[in-house]
N, C-alpha and C positions, 0 to 999 in steps of 0.2 A: 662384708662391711669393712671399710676404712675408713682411718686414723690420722690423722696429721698431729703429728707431733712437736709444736713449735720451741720448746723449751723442756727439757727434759731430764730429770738427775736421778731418777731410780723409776723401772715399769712395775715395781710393787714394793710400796713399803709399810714400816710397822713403825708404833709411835714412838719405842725406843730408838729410832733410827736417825729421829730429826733434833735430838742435844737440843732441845727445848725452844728450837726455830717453829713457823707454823708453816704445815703443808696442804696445799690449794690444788684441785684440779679442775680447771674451766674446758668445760663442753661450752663451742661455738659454733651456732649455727652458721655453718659454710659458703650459706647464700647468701647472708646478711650483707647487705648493702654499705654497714659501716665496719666492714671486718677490715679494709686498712683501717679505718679510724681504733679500732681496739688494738692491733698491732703497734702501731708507730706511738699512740698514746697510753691507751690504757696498762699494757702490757709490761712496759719501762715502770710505772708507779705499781705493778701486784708483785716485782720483781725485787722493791723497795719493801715491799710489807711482808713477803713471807720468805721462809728460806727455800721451800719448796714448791715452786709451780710448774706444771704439765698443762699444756693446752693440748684436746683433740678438737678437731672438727667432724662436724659431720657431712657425709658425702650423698646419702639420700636417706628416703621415708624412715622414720623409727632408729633413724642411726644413734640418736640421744638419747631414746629409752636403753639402746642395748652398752653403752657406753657409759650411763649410772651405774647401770646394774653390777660393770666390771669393776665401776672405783669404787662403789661400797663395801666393798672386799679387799681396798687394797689401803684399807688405814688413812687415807685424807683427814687432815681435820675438817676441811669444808670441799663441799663439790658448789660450784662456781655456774650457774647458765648463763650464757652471753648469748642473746637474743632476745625476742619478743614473747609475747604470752609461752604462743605454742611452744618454746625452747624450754621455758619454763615447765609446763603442762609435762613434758616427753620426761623430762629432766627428774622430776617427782616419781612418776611414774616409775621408772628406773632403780630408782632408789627404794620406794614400799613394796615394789616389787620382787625384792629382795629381802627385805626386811626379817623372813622369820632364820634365814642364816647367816645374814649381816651379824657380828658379833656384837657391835654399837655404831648405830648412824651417824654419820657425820653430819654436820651442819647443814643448810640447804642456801645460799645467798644468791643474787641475783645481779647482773651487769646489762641493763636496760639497750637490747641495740635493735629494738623491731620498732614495727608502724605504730603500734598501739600502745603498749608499755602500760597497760592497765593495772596489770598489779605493782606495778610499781611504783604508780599514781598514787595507790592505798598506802603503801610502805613508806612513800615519799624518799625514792630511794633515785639519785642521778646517776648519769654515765657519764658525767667527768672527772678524769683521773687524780685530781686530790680527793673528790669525796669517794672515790672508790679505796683509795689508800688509805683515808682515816677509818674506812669501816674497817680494812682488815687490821688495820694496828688497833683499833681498839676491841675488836674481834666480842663483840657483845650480840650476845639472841635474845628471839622472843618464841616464845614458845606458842606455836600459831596454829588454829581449826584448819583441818584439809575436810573434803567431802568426798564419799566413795560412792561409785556408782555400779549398782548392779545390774544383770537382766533378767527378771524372774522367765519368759519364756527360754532364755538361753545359757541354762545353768552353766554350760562346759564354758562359756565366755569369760575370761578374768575380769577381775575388779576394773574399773578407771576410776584414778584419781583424781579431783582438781585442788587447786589452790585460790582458784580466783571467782567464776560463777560457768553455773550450766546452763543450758536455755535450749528451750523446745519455742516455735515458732518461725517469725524470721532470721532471727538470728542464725539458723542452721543453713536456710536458702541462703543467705550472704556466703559463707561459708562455701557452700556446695557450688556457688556460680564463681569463685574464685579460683577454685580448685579448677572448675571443667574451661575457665578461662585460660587455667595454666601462669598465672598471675600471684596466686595466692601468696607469695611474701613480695614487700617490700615496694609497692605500688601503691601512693595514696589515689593517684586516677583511678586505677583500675578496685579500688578496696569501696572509694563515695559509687562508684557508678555501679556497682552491686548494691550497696544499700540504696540509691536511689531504683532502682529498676523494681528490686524486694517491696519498698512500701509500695509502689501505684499495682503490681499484680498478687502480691499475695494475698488470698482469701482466708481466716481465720478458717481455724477447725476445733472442730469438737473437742474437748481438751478433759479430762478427771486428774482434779489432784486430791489425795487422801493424806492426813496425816491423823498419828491418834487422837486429837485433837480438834480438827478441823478437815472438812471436807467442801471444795466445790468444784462445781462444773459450769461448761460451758464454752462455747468458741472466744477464741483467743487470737491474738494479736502477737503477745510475747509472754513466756511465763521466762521469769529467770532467777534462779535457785543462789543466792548472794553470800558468798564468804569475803569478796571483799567490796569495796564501793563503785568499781566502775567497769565497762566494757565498753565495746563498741570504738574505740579511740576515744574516748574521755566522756562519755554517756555516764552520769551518775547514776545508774539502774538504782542503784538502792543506798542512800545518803546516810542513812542509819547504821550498815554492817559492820560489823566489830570482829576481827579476823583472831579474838582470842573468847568470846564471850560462850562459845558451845551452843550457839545457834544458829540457823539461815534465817537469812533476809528475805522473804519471798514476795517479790514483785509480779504481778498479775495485771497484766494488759488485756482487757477482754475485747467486746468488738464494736473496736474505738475508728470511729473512722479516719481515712489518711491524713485528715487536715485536721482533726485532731491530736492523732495523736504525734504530727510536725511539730504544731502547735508546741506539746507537752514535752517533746522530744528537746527544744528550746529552754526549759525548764530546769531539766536534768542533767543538760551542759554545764547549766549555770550551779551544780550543785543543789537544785532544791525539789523539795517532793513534787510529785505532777500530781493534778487537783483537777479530777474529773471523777465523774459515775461511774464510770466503769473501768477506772483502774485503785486495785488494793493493792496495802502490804499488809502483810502478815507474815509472822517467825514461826519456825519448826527446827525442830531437830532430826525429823527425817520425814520423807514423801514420798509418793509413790503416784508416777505421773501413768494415765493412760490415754487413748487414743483408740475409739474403733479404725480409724485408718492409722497405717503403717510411715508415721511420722519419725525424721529425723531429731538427735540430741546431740549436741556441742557443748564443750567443755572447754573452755581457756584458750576457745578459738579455732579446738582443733575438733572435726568428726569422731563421735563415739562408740555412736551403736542407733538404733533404734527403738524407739517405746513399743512397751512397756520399760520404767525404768523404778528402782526403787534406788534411793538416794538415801545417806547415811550419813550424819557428822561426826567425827573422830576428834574428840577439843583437844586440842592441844598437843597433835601428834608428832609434831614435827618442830624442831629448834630451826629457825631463820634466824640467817646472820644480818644484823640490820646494826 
């Protein structure tokens, strides 16, 4: 793995170290299409708000998970994602993944530079360099729901984390025909002409979800598991989700046809609930999704694993710098 180090004033430090200045280290996705724009701009204004900032990049897959993992341990007050969902998704990852010898978690905040910027949508968080400076001068959190995802058939698999929503259905074919396009970041062409391709061939599947609570079945269109309100590039999946309240939002698309559920899909741009038979929400604090066939699950945009999946909310595990 490699590092790019844009700015640099100590490779490990301790809180005693910074005389009461604030230390920041932003993981930046390296392929990011506005990475001059966060150099030339952003960079001069976090230079302005903390006394210590370290930029790494990443240089390929998982370079962001193993790069948390490092600066959890080296005393930041906050670790910084500059990128899109998935920078974010890696970036968390990184960090809980460490967690039980982290000595205290730093902060978690976010610099909005991908296609989507969905949770960011929820936070109402910009990437322009005054409102990036005013967050860290006034350096204030919210103590925010993450969701943990397990594999019950594949106990030795670790946890994945999200922050934002998971979804079994189409969502994960998007996903997978971007990836096998070689596309997968920073392409709004090539990001619509996956989702368009997804609604006219995807065939719903059999789908179980179980909570202690509730339980149903049936083929499915989209199920998606809600900590914050939107995906998809500004899809309101779930208009109600509360990213502190210790619940998910569960959105259930059953089998809605294509023109319907465009139709509804229109809906949920606009912010408001889709109003059809055969789409529910309903809240849980944990599910357990299955599938007789061996279906994909996506997480904050990025590929997770496959169902069986049991899914878990942690309220309030995590301090976001907002």
């Amino acid at each position: 793995m490699a590092t790019g180090d844009a700015d640099t004033s100590s490779g490990s430090l301790n809180r005693e170290d910074k005389e009461g200045g604030k230390s920041v280290c932003i993981i930046l996705n390296g392929i990011s299409l506005k990475k001059k724009y966060f150099y030339s701009k952003i960079l001069p204004a976090l230079k302005k708000a903390a006394k210590v900032v370290e930029v790494h990049e990443t240089r390929s897959k998982n370079d962001a998970v193993q790069l948390a993992g490092k600066a959890v341990h080296q005393h930041y007050d906050a670790i910084l994602a500059a990128g899109g969902d998935g920078t974010v998704h890696q970036v968390l990852n990184g960090i809980l993944l460490n967690h039980e010898t982290a000595k205290d978690l730093p902060l978690l905040g976010l610099i909005p530079l991908g296609s989507g910027n969905d949770f960011a949508r929820t936070m109402n968080i910009s990437n322009k360099p005054e409102a990036i400076e005013e967050i860290l001068n006034r350096f204030t959190s919210k103590s925010i729901d993450i969701g943990k995802i397990t594999f019950p058939d594949k106990s030795e698999l670790p946890p994945r984390y999200f922050i934002n929503i998971a979804d079994v259905g189409m969502g994960p074919i998007v996903v997978e025909r971007l990836l096998n396009s070689g596309r997968a970041f920073g392409s709004f062409v090539a990001y619509y002409a996956a989702i368009i391709k997804t609604f006219f061939t995807y065939r719903p599947e059999e789908i179980t979800l179980q909570t202690p609570l509730w339980k149903w079945s049936g083929p499915v269109r989209s199920v998606a598991v809600a900590n914050g309100k939107f995906f998809g590039n500004g899809i309101g999946i779930a208009p109600d989700a509360v990213v502190d309240d210790g619940k998910f939002s569960c959105f259930i698309a059953g089998n809605v046809s294509v023109l319907d559920f465009i139709i509804q899909n229109g809906r949920l741009r606009s912010g408001k609930r889709a109003i059809h038979d055969d789409i529910e929400y309903r809240e849980a604090n944990e599910v357990t999704i299955k599938s007789s066939k061996v279906l994909p699950i996506e997480a904050d945009g990025e590929l997770v694993g496959k169902l069986p999946v049991h899914i878990t909310m942690l309220p309030r595990r995590l301090k976001f710098l907002c």
